[in-house]
N, CA, C and O atoms as CSV, one atom per row, in Angstrom:
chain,resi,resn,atom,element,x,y,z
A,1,UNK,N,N,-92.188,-36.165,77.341
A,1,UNK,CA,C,-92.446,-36.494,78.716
A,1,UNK,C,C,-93.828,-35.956,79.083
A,1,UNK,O,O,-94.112,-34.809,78.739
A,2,UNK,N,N,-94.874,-36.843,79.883
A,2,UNK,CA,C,-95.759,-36.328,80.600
A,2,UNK,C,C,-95.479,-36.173,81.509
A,2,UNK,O,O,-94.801,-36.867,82.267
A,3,UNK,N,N,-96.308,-34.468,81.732
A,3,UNK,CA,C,-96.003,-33.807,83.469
A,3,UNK,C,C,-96.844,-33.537,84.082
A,3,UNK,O,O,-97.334,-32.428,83.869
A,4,UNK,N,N,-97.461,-34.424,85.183
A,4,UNK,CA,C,-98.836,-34.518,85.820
A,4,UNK,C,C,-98.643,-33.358,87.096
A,4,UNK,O,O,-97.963,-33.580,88.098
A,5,UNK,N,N,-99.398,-32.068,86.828
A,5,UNK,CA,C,-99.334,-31.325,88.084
A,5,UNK,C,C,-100.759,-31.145,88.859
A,5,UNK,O,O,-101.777,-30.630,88.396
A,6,UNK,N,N,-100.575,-31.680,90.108
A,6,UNK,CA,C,-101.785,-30.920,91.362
A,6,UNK,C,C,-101.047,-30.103,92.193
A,6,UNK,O,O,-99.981,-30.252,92.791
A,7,UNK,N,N,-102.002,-29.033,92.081
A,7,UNK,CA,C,-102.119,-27.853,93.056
A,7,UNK,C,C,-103.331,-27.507,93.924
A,7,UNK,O,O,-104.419,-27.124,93.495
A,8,UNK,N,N,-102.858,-27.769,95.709
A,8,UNK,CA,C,-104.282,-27.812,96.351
A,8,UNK,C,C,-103.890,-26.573,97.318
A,8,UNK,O,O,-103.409,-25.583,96.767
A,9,UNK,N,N,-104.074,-26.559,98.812
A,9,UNK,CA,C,-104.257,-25.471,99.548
A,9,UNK,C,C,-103.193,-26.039,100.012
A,9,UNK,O,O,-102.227,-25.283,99.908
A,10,UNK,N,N,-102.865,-27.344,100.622
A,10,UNK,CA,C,-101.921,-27.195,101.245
A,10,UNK,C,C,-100.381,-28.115,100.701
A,10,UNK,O,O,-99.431,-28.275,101.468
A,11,UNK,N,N,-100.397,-28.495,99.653
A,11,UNK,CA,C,-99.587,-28.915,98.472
A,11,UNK,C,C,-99.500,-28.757,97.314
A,11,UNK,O,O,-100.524,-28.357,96.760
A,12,UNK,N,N,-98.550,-28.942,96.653
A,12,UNK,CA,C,-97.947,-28.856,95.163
A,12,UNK,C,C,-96.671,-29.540,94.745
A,12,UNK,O,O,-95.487,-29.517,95.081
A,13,UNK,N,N,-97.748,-30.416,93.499
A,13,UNK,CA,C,-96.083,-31.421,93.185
A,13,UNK,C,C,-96.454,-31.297,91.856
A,13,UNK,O,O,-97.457,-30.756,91.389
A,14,UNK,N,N,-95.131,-32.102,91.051
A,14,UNK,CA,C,-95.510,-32.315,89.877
A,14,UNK,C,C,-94.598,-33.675,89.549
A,14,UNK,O,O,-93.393,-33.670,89.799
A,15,UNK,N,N,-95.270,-34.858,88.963
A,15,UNK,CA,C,-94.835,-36.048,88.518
A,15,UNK,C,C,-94.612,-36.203,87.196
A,15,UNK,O,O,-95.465,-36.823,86.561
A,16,UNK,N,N,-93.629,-35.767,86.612
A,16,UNK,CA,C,-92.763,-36.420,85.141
A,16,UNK,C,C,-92.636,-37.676,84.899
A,16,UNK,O,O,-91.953,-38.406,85.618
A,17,UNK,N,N,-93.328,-38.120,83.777
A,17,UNK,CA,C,-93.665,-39.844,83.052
A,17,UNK,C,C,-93.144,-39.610,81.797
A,17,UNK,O,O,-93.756,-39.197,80.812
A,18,UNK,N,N,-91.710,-39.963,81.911
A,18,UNK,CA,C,-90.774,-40.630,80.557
A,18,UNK,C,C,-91.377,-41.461,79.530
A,18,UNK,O,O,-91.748,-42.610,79.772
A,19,UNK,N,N,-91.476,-40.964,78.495
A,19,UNK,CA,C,-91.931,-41.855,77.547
A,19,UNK,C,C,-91.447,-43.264,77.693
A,19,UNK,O,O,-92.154,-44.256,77.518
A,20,UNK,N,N,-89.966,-43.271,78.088
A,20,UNK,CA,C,-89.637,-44.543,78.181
A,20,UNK,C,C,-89.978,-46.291,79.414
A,20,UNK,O,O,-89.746,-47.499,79.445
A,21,UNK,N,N,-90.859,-44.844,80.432
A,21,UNK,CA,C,-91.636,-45.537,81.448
A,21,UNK,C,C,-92.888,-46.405,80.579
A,21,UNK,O,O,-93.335,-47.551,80.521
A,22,UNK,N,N,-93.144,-44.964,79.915
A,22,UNK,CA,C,-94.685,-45.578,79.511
A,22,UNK,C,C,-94.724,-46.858,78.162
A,22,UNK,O,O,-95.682,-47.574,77.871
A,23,UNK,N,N,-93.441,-46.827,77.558
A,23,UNK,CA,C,-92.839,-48.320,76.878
A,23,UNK,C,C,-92.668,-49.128,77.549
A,23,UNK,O,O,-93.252,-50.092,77.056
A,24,UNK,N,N,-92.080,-49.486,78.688
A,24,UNK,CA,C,-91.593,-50.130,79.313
A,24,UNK,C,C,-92.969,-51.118,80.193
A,24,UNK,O,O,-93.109,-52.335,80.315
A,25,UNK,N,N,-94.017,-49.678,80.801
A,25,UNK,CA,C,-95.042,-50.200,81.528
A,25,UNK,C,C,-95.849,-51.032,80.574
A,25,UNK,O,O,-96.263,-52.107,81.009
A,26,UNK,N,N,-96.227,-50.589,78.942
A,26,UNK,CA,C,-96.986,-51.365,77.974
A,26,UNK,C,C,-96.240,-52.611,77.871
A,26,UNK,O,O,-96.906,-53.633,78.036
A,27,UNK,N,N,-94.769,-52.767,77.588
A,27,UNK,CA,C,-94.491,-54.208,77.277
A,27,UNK,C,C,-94.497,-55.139,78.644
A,27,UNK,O,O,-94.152,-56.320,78.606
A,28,UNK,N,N,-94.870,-54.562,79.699
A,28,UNK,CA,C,-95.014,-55.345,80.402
A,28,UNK,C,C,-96.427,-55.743,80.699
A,28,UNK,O,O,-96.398,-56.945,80.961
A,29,UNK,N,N,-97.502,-55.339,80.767
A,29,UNK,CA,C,-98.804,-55.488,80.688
A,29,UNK,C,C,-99.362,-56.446,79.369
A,29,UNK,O,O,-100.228,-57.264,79.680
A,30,UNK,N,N,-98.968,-56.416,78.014
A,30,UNK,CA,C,-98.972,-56.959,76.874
A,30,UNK,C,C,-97.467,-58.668,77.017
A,30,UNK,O,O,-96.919,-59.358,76.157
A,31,UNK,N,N,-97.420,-58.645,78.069
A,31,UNK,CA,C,-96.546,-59.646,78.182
A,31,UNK,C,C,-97.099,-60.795,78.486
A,31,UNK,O,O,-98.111,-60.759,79.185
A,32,UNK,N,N,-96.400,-62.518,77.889
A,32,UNK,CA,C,-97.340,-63.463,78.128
A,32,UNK,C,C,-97.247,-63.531,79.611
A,32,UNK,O,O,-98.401,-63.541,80.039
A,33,UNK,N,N,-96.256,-63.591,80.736
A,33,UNK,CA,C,-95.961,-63.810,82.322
A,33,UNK,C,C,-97.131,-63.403,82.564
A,33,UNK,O,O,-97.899,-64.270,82.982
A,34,UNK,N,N,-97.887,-61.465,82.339
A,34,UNK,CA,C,-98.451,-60.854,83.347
A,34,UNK,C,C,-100.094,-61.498,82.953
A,34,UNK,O,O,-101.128,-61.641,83.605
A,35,UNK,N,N,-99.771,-61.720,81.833
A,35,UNK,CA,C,-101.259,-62.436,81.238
A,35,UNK,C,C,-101.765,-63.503,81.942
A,35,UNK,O,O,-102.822,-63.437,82.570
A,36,UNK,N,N,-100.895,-64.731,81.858
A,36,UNK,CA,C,-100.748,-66.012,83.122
A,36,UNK,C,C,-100.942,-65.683,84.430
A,36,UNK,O,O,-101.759,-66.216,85.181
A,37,UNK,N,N,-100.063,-64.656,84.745
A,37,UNK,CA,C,-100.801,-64.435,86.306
A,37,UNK,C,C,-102.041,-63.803,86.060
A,37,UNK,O,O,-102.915,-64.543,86.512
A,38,UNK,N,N,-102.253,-63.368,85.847
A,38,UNK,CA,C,-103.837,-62.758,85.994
A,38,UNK,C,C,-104.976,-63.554,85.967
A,38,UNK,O,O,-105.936,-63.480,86.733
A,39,UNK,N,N,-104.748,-64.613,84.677
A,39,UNK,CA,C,-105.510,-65.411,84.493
A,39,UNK,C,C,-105.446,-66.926,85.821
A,39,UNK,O,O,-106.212,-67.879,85.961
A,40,UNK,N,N,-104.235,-66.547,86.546
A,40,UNK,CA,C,-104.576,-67.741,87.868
A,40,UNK,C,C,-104.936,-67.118,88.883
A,40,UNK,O,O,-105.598,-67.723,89.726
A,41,UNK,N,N,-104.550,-65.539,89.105
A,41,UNK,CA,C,-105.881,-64.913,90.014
A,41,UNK,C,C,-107.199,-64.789,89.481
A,41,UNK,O,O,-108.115,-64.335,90.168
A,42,UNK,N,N,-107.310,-65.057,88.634
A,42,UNK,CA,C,-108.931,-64.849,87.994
A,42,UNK,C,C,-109.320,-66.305,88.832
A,42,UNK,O,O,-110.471,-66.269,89.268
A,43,UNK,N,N,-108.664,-67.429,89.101
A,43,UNK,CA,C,-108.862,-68.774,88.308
A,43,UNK,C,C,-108.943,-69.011,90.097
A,43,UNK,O,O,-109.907,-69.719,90.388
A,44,UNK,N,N,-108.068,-68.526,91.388
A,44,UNK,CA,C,-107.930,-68.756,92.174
A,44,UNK,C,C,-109.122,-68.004,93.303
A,44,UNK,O,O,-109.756,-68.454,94.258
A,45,UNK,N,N,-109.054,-66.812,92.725
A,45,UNK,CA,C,-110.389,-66.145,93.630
A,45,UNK,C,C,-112.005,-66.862,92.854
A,45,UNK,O,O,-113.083,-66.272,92.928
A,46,UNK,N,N,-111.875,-67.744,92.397
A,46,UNK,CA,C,-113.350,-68.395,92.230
A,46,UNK,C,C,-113.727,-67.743,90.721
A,46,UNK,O,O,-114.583,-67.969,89.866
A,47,UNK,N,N,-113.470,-67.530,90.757
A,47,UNK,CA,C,-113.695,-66.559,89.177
A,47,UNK,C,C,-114.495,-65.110,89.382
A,47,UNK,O,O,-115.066,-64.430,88.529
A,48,UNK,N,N,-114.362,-64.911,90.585
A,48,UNK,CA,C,-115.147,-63.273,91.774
A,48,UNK,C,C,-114.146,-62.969,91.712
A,48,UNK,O,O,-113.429,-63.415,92.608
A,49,UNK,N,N,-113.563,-62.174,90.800
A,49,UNK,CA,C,-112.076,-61.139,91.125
A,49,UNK,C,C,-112.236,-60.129,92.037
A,49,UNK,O,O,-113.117,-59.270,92.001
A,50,UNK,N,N,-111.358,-60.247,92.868
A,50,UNK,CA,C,-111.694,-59.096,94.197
A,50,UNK,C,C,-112.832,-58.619,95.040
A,50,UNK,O,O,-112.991,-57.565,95.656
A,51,UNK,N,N,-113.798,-59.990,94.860
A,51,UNK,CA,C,-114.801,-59.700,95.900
A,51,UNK,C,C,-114.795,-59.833,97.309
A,51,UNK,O,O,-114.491,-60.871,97.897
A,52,UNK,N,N,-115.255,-58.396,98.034
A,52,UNK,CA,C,-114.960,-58.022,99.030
A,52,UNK,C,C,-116.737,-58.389,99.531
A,52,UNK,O,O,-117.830,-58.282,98.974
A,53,UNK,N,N,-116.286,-58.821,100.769
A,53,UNK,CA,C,-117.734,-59.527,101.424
A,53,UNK,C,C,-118.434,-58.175,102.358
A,53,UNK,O,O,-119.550,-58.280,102.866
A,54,UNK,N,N,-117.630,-56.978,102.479
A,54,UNK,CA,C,-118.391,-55.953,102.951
A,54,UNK,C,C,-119.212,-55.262,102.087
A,54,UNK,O,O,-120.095,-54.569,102.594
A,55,UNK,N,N,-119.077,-55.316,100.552
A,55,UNK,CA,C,-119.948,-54.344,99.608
A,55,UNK,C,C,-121.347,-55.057,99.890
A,55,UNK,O,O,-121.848,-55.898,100.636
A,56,UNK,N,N,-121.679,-54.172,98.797
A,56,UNK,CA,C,-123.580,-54.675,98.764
A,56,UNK,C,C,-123.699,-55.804,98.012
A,56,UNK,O,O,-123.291,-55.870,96.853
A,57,UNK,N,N,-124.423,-57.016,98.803
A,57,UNK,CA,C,-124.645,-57.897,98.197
A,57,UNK,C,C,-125.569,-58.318,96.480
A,57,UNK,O,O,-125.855,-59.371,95.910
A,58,UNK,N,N,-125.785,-56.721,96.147
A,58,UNK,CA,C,-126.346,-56.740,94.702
A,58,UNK,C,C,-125.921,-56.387,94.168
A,58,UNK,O,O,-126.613,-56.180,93.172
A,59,UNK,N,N,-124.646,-55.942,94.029
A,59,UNK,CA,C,-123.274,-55.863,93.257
A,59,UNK,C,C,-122.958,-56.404,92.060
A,59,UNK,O,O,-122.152,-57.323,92.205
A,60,UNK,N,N,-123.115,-56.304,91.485
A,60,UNK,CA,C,-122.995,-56.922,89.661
A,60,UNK,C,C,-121.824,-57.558,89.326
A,60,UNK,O,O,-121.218,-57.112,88.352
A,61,UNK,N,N,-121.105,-59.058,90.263
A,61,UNK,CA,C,-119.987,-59.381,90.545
A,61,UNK,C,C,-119.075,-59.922,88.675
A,61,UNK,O,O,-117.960,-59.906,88.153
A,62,UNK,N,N,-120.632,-60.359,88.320
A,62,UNK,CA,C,-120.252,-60.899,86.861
A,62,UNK,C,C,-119.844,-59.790,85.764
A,62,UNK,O,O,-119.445,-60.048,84.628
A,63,UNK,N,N,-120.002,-58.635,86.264
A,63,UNK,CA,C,-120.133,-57.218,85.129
A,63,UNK,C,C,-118.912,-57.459,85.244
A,63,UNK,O,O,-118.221,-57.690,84.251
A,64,UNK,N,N,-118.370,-57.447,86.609
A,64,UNK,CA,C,-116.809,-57.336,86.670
A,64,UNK,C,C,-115.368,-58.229,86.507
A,64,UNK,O,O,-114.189,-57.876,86.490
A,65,UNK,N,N,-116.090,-59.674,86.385
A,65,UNK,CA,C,-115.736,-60.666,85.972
A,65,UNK,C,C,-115.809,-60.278,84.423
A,65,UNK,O,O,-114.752,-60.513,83.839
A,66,UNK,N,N,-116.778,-59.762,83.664
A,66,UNK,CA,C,-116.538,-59.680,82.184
A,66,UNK,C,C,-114.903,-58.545,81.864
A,66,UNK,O,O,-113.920,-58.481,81.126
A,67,UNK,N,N,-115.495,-57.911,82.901
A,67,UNK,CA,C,-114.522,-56.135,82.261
A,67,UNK,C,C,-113.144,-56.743,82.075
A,67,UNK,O,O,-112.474,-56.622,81.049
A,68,UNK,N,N,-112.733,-57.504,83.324
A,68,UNK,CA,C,-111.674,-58.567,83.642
A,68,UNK,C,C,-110.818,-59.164,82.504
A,68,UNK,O,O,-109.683,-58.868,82.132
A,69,UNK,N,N,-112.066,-60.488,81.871
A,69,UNK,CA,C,-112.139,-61.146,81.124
A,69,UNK,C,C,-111.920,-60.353,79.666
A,69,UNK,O,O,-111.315,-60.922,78.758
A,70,UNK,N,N,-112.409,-59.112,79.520
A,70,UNK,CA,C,-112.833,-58.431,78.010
A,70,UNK,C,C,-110.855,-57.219,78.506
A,70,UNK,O,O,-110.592,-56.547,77.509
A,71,UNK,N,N,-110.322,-57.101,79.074
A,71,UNK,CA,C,-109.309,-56.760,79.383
A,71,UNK,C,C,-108.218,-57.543,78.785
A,71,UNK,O,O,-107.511,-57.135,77.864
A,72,UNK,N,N,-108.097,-58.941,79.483
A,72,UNK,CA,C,-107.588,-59.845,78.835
A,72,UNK,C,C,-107.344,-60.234,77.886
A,72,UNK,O,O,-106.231,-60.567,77.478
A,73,UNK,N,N,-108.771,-60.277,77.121
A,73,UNK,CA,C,-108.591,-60.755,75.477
A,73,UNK,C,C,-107.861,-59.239,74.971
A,73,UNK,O,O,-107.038,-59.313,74.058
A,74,UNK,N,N,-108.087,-58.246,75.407
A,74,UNK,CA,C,-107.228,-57.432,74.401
A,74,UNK,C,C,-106.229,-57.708,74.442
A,74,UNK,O,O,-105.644,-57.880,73.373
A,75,UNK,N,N,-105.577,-57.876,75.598
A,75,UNK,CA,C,-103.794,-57.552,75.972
A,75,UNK,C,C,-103.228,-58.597,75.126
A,75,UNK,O,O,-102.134,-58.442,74.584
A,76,UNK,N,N,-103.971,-59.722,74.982
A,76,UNK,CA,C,-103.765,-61.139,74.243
A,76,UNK,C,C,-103.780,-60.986,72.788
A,76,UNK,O,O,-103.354,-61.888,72.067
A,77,UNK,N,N,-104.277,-59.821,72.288
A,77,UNK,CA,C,-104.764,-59.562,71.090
A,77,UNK,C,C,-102.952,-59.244,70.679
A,77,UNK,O,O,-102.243,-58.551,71.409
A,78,UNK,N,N,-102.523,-59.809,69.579
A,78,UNK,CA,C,-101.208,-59.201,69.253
A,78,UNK,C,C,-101.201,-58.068,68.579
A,78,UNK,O,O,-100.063,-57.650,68.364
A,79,UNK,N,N,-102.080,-57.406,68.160
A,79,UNK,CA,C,-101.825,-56.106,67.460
A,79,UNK,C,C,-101.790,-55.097,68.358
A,79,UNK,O,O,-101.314,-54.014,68.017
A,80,UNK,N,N,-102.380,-55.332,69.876
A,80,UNK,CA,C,-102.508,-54.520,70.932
A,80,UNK,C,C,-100.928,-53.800,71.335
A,80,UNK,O,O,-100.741,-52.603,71.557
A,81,UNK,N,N,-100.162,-54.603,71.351
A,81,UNK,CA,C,-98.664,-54.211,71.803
A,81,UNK,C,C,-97.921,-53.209,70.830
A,81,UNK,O,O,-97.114,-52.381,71.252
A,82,UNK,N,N,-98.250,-53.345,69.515
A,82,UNK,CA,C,-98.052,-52.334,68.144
A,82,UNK,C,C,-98.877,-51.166,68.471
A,82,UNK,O,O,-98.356,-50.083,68.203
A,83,UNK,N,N,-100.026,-51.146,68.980
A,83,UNK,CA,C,-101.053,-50.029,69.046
A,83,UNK,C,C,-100.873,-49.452,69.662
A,83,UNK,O,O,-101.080,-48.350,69.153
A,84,UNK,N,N,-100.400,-49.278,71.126
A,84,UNK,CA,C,-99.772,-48.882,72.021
A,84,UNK,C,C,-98.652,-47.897,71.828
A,84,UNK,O,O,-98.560,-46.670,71.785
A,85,UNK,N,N,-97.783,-48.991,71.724
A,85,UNK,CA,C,-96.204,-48.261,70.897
A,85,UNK,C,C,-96.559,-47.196,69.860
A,85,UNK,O,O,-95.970,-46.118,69.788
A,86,UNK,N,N,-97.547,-47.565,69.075
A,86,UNK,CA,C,-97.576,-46.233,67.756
A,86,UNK,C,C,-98.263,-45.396,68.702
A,86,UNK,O,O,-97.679,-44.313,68.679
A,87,UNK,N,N,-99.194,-45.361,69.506
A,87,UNK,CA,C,-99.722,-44.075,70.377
A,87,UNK,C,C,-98.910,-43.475,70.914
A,87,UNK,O,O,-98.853,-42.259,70.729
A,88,UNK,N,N,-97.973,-44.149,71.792
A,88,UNK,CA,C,-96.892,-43.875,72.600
A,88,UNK,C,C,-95.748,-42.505,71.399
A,88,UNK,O,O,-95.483,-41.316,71.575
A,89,UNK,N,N,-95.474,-43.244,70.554
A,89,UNK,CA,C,-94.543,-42.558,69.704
A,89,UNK,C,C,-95.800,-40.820,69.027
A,89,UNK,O,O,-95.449,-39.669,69.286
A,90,UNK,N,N,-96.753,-41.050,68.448
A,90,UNK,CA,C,-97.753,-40.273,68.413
A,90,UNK,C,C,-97.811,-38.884,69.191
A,90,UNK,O,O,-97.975,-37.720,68.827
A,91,UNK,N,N,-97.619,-39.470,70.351
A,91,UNK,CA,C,-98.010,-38.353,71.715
A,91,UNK,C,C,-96.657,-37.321,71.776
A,91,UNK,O,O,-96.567,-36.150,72.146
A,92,UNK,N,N,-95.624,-38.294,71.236
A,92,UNK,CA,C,-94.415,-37.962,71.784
A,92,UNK,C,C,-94.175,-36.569,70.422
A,92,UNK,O,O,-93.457,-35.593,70.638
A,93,UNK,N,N,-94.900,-36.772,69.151
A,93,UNK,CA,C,-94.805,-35.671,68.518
A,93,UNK,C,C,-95.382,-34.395,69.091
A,93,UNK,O,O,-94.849,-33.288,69.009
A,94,UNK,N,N,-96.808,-34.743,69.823
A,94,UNK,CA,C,-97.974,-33.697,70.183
A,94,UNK,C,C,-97.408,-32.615,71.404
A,94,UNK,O,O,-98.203,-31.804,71.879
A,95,UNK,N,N,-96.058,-32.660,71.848
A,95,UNK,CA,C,-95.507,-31.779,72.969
A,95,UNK,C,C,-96.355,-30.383,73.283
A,95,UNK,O,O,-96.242,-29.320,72.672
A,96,UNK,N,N,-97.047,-30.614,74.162
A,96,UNK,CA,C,-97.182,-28.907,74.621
A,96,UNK,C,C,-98.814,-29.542,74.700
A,96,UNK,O,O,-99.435,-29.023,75.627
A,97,UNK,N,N,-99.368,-30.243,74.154
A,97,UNK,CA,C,-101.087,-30.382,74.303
A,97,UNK,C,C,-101.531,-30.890,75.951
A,97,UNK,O,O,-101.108,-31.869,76.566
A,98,UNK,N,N,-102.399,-29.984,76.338
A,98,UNK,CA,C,-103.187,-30.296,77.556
A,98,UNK,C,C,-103.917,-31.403,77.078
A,98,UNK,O,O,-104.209,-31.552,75.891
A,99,UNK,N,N,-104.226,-32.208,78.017
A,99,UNK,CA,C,-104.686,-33.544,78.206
A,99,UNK,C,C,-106.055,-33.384,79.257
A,99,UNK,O,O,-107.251,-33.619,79.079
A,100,UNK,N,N,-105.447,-32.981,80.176
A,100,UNK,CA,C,-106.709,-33.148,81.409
A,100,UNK,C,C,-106.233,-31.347,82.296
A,100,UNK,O,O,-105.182,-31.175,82.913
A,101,UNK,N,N,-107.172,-30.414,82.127
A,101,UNK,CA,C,-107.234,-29.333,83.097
A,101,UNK,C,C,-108.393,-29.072,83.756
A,101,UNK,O,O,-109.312,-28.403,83.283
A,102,UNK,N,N,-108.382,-29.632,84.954
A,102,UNK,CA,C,-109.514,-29.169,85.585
A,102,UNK,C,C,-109.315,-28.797,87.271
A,102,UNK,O,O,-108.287,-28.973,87.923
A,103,UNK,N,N,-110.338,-28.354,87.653
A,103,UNK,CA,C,-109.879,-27.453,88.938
A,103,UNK,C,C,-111.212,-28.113,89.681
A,103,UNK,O,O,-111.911,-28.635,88.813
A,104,UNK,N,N,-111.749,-28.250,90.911
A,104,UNK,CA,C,-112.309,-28.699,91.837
A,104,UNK,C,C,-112.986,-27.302,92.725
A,104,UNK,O,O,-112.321,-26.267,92.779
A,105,UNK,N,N,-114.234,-27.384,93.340
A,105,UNK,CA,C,-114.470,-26.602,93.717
A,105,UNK,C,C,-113.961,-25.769,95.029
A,105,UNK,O,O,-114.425,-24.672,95.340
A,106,UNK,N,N,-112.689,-26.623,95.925
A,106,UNK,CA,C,-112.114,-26.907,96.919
A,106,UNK,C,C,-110.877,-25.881,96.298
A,106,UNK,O,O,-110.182,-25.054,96.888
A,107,UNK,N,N,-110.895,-26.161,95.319
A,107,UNK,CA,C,-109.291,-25.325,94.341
A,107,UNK,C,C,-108.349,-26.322,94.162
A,107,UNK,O,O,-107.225,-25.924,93.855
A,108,UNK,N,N,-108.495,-27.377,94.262
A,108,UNK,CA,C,-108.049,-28.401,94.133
A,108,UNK,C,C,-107.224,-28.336,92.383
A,108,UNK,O,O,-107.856,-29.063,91.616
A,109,UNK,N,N,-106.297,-27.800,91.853
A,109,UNK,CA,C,-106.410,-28.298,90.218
A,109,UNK,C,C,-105.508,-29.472,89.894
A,109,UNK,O,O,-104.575,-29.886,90.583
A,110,UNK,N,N,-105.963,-29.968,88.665
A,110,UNK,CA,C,-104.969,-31.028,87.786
A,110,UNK,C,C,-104.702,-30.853,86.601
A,110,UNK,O,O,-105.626,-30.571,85.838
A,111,UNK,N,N,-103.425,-30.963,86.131
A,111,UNK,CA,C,-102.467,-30.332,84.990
A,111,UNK,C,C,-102.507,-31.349,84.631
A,111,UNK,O,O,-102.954,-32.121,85.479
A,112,UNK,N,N,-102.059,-32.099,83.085
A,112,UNK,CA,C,-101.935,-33.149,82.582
A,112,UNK,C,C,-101.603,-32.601,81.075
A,112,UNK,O,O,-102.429,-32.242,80.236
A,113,UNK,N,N,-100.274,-32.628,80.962
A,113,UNK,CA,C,-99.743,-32.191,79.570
A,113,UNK,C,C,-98.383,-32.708,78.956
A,113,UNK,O,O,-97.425,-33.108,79.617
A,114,UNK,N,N,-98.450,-32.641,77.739
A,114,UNK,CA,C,-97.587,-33.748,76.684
A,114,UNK,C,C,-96.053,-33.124,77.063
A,114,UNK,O,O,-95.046,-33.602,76.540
């Protein structure tokens, strides 16, 4: 299980992520449905995914149309859904390794461990 903890001044939680979430969330992302939709919001917002008419009009709309696009072809990639799963299983040996510790100058910290 990952156990994501923040500790600030005036809170403290901690969020537990079941390995079996994080299977569950990959076969659904690597799925043909979520692929199709994506690709008819790509197809329906003009091919400007999520362009918002308040940013700056020199905004690099196509960078983000690629990241989009270069997203896609992985998830589409069939070895992607195997790669995943073997990471997934991987991590699940590594119990006890910090991932992300860092603290903010506010005292803000974030825990992130296997």
């Amino acid at each position: 299980m990952i156990t994501v903890k923040v500790k600030s001044k005036g809170y403290a939680f901690v969020i537990p992520v079941p390995y079996a979430v994080l299977r569950m969330g990959s076969g659904i992302l690597t799925s043909g449905l979520v692929q199709r939709k994506m690709k008819d919001w790509m197809n329906k917002s003009g091919g400007h995914v999520g362009e918002d008419s308040s940013r700056n009009p020199d905004f690099d709309s196509d960078g983000r149309r690629f990241g989009t696009e270069l997203l896609l072809s992985i998830l589409e990639n069939a070895s992607t859904q195997q790669a995943i799963r073997q990471l997934i299983k991987d991590l699940q040996r590594c119990k006890g390794t910090v991932l992300v510790d860092v603290q903010a100058q506010d005292g803000t910290k974030v825990l992130i461990k296997l």
